[in-house]
Predicted model as a PDB file, atoms N, CA, C, CB and O in Angstrom, pLDDT in the B-factor column:
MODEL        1                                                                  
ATOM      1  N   UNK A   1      85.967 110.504  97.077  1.00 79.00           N  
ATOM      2  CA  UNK A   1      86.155 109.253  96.375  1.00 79.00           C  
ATOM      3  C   UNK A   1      87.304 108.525  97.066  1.00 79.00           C  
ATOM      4  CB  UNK A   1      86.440 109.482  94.845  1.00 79.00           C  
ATOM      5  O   UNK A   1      88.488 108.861  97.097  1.00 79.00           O  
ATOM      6  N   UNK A   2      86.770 107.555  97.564  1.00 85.00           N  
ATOM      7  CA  UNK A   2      88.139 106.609  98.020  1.00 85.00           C  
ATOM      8  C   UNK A   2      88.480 104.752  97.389  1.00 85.00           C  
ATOM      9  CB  UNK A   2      87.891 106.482  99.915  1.00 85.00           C  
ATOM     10  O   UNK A   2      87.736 103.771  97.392  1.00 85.00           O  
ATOM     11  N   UNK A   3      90.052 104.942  96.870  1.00 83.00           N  
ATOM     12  CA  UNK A   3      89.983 103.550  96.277  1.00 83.00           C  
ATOM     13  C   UNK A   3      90.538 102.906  97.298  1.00 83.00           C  
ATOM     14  CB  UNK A   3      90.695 103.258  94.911  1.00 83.00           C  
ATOM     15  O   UNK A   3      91.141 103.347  98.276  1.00 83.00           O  
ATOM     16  N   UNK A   4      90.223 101.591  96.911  1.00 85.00           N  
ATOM     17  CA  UNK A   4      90.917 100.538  98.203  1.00 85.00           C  
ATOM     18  C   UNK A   4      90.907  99.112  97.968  1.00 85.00           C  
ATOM     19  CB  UNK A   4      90.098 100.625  99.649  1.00 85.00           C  
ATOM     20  O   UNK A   4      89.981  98.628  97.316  1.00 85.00           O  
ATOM     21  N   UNK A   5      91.895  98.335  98.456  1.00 85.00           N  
ATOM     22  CA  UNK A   5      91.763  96.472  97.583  1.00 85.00           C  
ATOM     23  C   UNK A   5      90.767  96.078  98.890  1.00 85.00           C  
ATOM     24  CB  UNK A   5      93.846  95.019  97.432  1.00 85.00           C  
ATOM     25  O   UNK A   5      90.903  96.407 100.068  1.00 85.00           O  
ATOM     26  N   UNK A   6      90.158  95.603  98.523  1.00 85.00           N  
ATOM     27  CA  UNK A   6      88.988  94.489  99.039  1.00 85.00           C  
ATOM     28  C   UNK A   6      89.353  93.317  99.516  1.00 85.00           C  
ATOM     29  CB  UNK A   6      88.085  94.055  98.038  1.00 85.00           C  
ATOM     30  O   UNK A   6      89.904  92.521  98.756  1.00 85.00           O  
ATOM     31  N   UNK A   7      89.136  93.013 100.750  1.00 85.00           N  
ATOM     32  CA  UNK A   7      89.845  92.108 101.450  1.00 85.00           C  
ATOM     33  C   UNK A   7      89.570  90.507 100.813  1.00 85.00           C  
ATOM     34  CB  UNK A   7      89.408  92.308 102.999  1.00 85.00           C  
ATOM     35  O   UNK A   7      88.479  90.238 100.310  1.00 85.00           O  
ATOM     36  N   UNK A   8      90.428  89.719 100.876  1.00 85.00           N  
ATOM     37  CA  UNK A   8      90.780  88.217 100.205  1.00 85.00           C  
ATOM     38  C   UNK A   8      90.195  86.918 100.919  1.00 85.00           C  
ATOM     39  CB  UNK A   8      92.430  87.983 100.218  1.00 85.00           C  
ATOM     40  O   UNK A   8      89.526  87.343 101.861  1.00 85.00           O  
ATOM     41  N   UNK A   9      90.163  86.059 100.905  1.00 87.00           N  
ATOM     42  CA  UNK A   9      90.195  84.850 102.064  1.00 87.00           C  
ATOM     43  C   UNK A   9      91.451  84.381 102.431  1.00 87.00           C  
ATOM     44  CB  UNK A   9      89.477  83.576 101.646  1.00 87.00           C  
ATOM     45  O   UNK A   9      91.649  83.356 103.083  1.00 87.00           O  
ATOM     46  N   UNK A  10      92.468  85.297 101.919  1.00 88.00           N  
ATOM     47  CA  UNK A  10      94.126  85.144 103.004  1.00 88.00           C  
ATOM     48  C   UNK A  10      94.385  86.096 103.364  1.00 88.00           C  
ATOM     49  CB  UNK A  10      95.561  84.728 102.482  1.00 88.00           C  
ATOM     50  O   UNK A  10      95.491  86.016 103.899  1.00 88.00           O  
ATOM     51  N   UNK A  11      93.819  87.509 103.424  1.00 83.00           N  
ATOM     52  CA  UNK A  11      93.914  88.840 104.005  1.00 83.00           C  
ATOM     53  C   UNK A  11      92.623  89.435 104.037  1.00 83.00           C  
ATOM     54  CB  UNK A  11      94.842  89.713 103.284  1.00 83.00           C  
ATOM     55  O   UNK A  11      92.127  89.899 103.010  1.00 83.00           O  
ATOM     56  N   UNK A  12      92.119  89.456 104.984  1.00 81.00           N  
ATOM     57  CA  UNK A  12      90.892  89.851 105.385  1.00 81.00           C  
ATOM     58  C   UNK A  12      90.750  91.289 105.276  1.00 81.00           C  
ATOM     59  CB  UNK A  12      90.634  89.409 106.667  1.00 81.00           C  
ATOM     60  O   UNK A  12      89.655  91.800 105.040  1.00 81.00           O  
ATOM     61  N   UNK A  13      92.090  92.140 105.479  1.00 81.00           N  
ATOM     62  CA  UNK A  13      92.176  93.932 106.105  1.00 81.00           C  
ATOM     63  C   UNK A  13      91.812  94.662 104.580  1.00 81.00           C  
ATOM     64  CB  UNK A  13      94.281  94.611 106.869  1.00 81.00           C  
ATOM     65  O   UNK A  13      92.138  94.346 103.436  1.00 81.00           O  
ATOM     66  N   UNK A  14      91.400  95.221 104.850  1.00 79.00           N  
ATOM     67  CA  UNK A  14      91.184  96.473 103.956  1.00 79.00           C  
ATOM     68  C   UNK A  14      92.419  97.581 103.837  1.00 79.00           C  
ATOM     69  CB  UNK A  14      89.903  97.244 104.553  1.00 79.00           C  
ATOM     70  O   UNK A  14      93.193  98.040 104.678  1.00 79.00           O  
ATOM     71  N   UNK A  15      92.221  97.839 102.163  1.00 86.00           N  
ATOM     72  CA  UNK A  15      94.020  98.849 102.274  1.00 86.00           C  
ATOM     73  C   UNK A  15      93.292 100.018 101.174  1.00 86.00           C  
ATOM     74  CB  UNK A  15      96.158  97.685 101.277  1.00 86.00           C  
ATOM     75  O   UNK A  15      92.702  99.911 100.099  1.00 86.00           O  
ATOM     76  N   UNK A  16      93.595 100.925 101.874  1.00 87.00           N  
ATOM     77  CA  UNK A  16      93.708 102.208 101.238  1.00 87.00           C  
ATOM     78  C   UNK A  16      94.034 102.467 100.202  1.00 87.00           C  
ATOM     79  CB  UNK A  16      94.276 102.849 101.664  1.00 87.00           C  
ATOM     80  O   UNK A  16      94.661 101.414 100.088  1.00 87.00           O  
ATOM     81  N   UNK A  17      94.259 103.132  98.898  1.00 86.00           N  
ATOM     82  CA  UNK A  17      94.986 103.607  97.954  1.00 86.00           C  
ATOM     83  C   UNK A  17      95.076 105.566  97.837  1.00 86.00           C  
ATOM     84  CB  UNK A  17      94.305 102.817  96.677  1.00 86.00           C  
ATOM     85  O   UNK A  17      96.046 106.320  97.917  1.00 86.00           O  
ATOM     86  N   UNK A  18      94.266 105.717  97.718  1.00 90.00           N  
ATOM     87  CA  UNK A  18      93.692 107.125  97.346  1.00 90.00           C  
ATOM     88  C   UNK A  18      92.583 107.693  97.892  1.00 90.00           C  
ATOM     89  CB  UNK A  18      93.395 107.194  96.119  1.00 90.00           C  
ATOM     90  O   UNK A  18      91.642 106.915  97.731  1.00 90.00           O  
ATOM     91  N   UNK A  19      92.110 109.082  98.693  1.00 93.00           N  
ATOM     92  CA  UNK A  19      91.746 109.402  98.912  1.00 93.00           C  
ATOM     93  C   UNK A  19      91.259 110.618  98.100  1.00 93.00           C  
ATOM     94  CB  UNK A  19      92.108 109.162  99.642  1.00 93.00           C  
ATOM     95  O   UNK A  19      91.845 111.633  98.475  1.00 93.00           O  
ATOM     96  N   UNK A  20      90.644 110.773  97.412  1.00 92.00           N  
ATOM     97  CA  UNK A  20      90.101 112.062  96.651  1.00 92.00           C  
ATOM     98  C   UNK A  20      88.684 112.999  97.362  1.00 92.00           C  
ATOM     99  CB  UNK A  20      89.608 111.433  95.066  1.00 92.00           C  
ATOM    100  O   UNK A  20      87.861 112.564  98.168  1.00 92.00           O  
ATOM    101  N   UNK A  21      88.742 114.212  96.832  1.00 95.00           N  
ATOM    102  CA  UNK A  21      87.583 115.111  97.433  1.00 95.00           C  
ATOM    103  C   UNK A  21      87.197 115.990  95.846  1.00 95.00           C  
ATOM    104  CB  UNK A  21      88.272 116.354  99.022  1.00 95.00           C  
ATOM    105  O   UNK A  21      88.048 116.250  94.995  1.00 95.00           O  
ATOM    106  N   UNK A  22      85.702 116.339  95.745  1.00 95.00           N  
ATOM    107  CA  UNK A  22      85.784 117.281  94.811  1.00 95.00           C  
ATOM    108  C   UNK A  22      84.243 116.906  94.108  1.00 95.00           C  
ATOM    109  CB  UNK A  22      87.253 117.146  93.834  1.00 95.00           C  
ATOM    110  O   UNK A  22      83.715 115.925  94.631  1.00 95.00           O  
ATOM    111  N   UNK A  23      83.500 117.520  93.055  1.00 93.00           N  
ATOM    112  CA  UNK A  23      82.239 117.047  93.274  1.00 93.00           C  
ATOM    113  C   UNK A  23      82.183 116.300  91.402  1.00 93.00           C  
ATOM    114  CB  UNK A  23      80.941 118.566  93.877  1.00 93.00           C  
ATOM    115  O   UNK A  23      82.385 117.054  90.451  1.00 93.00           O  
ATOM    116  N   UNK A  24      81.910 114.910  91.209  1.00 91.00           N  
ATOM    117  CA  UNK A  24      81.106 114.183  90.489  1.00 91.00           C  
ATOM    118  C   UNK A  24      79.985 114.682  89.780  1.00 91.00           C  
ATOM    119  CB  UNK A  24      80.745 113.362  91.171  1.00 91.00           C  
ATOM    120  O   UNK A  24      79.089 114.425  90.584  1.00 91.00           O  
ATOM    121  N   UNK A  25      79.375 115.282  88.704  1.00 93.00           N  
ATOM    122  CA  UNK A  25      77.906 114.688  88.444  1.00 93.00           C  
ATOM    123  C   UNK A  25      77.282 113.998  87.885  1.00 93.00           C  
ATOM    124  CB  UNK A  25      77.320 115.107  88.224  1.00 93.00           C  
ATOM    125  O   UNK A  25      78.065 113.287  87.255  1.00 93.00           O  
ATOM    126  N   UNK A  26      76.155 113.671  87.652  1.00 90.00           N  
ATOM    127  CA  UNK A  26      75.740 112.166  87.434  1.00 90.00           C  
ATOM    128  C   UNK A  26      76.197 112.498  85.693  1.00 90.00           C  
ATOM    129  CB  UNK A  26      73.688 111.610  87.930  1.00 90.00           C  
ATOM    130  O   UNK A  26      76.978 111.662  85.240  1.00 90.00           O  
ATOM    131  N   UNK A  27      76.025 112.961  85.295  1.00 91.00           N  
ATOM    132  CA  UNK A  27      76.514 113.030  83.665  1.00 91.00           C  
ATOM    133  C   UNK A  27      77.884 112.500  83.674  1.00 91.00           C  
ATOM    134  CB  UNK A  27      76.554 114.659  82.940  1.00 91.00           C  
ATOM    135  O   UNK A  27      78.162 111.565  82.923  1.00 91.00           O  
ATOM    136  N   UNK A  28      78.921 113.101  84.593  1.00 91.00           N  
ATOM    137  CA  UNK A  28      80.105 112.404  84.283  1.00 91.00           C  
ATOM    138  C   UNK A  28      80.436 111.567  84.140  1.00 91.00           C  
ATOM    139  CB  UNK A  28      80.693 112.423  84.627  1.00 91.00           C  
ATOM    140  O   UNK A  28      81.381 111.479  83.356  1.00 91.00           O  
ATOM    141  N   UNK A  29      79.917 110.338  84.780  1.00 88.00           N  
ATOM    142  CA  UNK A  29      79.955 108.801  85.287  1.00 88.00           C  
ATOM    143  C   UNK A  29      80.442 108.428  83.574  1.00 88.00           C  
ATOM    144  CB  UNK A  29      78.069 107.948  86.073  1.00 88.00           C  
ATOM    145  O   UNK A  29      80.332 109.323  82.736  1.00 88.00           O  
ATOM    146  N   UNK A  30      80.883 107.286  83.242  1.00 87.00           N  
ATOM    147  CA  UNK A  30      80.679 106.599  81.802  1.00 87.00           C  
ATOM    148  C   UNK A  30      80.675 104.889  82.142  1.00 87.00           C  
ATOM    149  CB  UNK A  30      82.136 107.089  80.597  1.00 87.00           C  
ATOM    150  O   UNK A  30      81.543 104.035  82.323  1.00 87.00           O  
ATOM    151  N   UNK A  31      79.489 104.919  82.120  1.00 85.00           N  
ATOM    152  CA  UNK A  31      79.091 103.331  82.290  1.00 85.00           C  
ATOM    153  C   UNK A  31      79.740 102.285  81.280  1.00 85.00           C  
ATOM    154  CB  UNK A  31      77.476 103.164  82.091  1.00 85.00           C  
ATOM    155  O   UNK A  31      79.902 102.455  80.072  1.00 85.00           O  
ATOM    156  N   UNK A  32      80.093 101.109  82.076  1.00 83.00           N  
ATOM    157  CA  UNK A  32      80.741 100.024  80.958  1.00 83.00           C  
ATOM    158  C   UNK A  32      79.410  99.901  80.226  1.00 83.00           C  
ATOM    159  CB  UNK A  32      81.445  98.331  81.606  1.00 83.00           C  
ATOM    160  O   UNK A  32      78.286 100.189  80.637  1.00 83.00           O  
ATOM    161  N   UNK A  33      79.905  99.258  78.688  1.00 80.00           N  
ATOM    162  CA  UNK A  33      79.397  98.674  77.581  1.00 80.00           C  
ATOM    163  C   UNK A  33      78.589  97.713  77.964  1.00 80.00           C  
ATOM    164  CB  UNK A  33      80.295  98.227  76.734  1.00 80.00           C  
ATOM    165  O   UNK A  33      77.386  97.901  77.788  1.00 80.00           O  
ATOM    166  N   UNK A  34      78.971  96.648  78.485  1.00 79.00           N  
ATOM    167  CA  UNK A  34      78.085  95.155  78.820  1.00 79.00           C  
ATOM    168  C   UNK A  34      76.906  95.175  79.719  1.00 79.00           C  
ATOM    169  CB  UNK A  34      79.004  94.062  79.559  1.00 79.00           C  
ATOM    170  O   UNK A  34      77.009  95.810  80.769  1.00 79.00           O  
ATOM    171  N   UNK A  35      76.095  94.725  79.515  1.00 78.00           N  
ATOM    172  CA  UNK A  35      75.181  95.245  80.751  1.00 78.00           C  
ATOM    173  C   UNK A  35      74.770  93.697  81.731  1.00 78.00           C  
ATOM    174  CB  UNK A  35      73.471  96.152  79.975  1.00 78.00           C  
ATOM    175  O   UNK A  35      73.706  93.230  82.139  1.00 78.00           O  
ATOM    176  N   UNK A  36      76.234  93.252  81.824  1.00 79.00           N  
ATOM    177  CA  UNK A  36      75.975  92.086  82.773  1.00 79.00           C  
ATOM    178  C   UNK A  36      76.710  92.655  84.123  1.00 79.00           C  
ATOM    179  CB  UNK A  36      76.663  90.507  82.169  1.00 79.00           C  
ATOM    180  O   UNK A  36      76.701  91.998  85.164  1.00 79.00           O  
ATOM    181  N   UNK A  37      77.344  93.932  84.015  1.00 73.00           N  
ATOM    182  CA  UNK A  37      78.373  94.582  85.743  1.00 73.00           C  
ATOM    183  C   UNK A  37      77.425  95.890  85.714  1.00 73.00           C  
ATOM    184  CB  UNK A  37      80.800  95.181  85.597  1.00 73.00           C  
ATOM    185  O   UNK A  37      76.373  96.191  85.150  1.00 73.00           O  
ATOM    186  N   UNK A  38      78.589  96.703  86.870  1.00 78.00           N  
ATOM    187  CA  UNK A  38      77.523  97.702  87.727  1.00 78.00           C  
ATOM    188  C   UNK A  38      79.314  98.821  87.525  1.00 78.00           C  
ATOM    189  CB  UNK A  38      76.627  96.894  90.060  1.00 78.00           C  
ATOM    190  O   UNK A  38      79.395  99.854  88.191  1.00 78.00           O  
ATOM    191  N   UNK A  39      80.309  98.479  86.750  1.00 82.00           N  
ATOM    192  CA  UNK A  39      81.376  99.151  86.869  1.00 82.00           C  
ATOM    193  C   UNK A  39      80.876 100.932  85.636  1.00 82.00           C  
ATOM    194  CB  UNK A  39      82.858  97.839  86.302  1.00 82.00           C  
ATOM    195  O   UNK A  39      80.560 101.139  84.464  1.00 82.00           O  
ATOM    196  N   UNK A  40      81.056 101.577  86.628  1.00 84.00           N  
ATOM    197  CA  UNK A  40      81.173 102.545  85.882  1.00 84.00           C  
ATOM    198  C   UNK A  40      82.627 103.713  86.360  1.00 84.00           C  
ATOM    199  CB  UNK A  40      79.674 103.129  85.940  1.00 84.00           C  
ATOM    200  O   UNK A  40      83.241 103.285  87.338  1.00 84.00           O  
ATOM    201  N   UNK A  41      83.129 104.941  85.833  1.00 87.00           N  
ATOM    202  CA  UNK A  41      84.502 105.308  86.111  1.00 87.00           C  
ATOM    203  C   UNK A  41      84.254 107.007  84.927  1.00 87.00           C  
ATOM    204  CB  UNK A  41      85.944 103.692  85.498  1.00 87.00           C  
ATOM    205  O   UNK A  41      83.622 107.042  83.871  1.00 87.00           O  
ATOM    206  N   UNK A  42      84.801 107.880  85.430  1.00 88.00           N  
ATOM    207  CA  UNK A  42      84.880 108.947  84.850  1.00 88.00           C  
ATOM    208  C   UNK A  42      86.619 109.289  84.088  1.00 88.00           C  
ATOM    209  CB  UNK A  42      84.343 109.921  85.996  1.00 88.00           C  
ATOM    210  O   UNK A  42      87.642 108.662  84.362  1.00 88.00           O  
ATOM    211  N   UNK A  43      86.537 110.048  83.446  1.00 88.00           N  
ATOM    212  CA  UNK A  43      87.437 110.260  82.203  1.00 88.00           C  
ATOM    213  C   UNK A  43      88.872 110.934  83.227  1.00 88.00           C  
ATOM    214  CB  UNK A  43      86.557 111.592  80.765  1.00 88.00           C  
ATOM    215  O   UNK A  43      88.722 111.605  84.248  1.00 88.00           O  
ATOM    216  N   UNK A  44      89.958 110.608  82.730  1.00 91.00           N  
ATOM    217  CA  UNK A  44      91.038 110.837  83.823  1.00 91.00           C  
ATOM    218  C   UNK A  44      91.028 112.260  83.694  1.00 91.00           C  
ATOM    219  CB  UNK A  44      92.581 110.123  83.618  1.00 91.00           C  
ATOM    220  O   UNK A  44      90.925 112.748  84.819  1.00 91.00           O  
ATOM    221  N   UNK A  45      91.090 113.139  82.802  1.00 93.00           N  
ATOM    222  CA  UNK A  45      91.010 114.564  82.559  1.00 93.00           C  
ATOM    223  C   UNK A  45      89.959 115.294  83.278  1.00 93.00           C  
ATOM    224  CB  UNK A  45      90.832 114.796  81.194  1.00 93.00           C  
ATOM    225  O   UNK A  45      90.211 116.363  83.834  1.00 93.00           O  
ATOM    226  N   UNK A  46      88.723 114.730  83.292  1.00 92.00           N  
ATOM    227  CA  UNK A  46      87.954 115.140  84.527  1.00 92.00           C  
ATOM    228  C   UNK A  46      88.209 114.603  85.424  1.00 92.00           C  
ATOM    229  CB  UNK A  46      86.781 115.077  84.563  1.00 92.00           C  
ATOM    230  O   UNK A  46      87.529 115.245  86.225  1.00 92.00           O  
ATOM    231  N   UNK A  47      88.712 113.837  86.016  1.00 90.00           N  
ATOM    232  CA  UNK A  47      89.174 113.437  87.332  1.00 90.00           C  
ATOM    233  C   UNK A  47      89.975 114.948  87.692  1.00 90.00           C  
ATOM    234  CB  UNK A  47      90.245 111.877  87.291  1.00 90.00           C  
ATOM    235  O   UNK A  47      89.629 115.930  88.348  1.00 90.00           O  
ATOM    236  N   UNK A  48      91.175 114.612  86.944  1.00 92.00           N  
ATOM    237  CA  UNK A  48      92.300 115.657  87.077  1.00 92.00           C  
ATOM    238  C   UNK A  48      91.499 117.244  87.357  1.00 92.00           C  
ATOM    239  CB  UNK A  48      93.324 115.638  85.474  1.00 92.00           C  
ATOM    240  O   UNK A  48      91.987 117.937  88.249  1.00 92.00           O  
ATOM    241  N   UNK A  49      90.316 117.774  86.607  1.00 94.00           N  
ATOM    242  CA  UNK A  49      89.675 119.009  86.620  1.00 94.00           C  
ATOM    243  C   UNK A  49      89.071 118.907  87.978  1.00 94.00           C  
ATOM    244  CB  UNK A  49      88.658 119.263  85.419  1.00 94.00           C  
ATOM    245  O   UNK A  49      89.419 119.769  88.785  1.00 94.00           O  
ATOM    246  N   UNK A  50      88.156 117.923  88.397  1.00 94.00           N  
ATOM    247  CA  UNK A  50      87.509 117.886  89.315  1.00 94.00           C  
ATOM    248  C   UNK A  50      87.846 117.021  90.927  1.00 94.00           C  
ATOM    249  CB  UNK A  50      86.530 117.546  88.632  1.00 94.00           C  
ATOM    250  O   UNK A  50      87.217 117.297  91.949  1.00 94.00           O  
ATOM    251  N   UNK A  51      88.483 116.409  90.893  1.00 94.00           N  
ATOM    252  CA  UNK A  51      89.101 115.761  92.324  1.00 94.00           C  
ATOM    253  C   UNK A  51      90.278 116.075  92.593  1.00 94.00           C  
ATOM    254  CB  UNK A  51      89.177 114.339  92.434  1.00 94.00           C  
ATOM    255  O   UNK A  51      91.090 116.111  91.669  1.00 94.00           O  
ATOM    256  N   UNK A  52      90.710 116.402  94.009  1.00 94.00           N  
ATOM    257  CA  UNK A  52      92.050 116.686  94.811  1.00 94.00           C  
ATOM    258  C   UNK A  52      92.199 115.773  95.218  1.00 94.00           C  
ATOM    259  CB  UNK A  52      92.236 117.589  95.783  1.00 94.00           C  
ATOM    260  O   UNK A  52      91.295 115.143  95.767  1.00 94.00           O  
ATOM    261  N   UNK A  53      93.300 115.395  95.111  1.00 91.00           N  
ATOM    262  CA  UNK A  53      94.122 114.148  95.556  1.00 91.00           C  
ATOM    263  C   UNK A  53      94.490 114.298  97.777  1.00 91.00           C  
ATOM    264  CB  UNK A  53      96.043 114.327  94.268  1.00 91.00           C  
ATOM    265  O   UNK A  53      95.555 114.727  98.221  1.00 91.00           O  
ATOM    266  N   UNK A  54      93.686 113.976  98.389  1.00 92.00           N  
ATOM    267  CA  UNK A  54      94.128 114.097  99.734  1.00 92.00           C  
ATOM    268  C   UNK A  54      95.243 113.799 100.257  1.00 92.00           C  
ATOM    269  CB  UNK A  54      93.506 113.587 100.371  1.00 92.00           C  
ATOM    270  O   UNK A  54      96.151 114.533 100.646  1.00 92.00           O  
ATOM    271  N   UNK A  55      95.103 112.249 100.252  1.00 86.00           N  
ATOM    272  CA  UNK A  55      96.361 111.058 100.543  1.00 86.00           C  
ATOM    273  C   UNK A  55      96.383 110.105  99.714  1.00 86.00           C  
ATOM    274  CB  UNK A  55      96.326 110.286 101.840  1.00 86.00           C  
ATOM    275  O   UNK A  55      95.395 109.447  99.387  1.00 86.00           O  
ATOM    276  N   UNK A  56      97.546 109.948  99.294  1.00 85.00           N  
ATOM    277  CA  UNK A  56      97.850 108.481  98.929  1.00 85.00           C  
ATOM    278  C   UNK A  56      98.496 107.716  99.718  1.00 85.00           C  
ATOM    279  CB  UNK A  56      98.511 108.339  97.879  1.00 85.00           C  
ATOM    280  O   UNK A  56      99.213 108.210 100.588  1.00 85.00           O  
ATOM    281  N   UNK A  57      98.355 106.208  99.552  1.00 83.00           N  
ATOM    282  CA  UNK A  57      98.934 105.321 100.657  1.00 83.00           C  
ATOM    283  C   UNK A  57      99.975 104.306  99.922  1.00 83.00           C  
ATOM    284  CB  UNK A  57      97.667 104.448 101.486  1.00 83.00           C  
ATOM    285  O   UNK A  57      99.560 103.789  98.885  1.00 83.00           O  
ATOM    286  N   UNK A  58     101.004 104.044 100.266  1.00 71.00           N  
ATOM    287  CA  UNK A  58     101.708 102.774  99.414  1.00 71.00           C  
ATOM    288  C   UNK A  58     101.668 101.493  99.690  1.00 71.00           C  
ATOM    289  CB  UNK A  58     102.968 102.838  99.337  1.00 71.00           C  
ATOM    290  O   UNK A  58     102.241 100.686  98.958  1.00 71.00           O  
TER     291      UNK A  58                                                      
ENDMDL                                                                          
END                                                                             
């Protein structure tokens, strides 16, 4: 799993945040409420059980 800010129309570059490893399954996911986005995100406690933190970047 890797997070990262998405480049702007005044900064084009791509930036790192977090690098995670570790395995997801599709049950974990918890989809937003609205069904007008595509955002879905798992529970920080399973994060914490299931992903290693590689690198972080500042």
């Amino acid at each position: 799993m890797i997070n990262y800010k998405l480049p702007k129309e005044d900064d084009l570059s791509y930036q790192l945040w977090k690098i995670r490893f570790g395995w997801i399954d599709d049950e974990d996911w918890i989809g937003q409420k609205e069904a007008s986005g595509q955002q879905a995100s798992i529970g920080k406690k399973l994060a914490e059980l299931k992903l290693i933190t590689l690198k972080m970047y500042q």
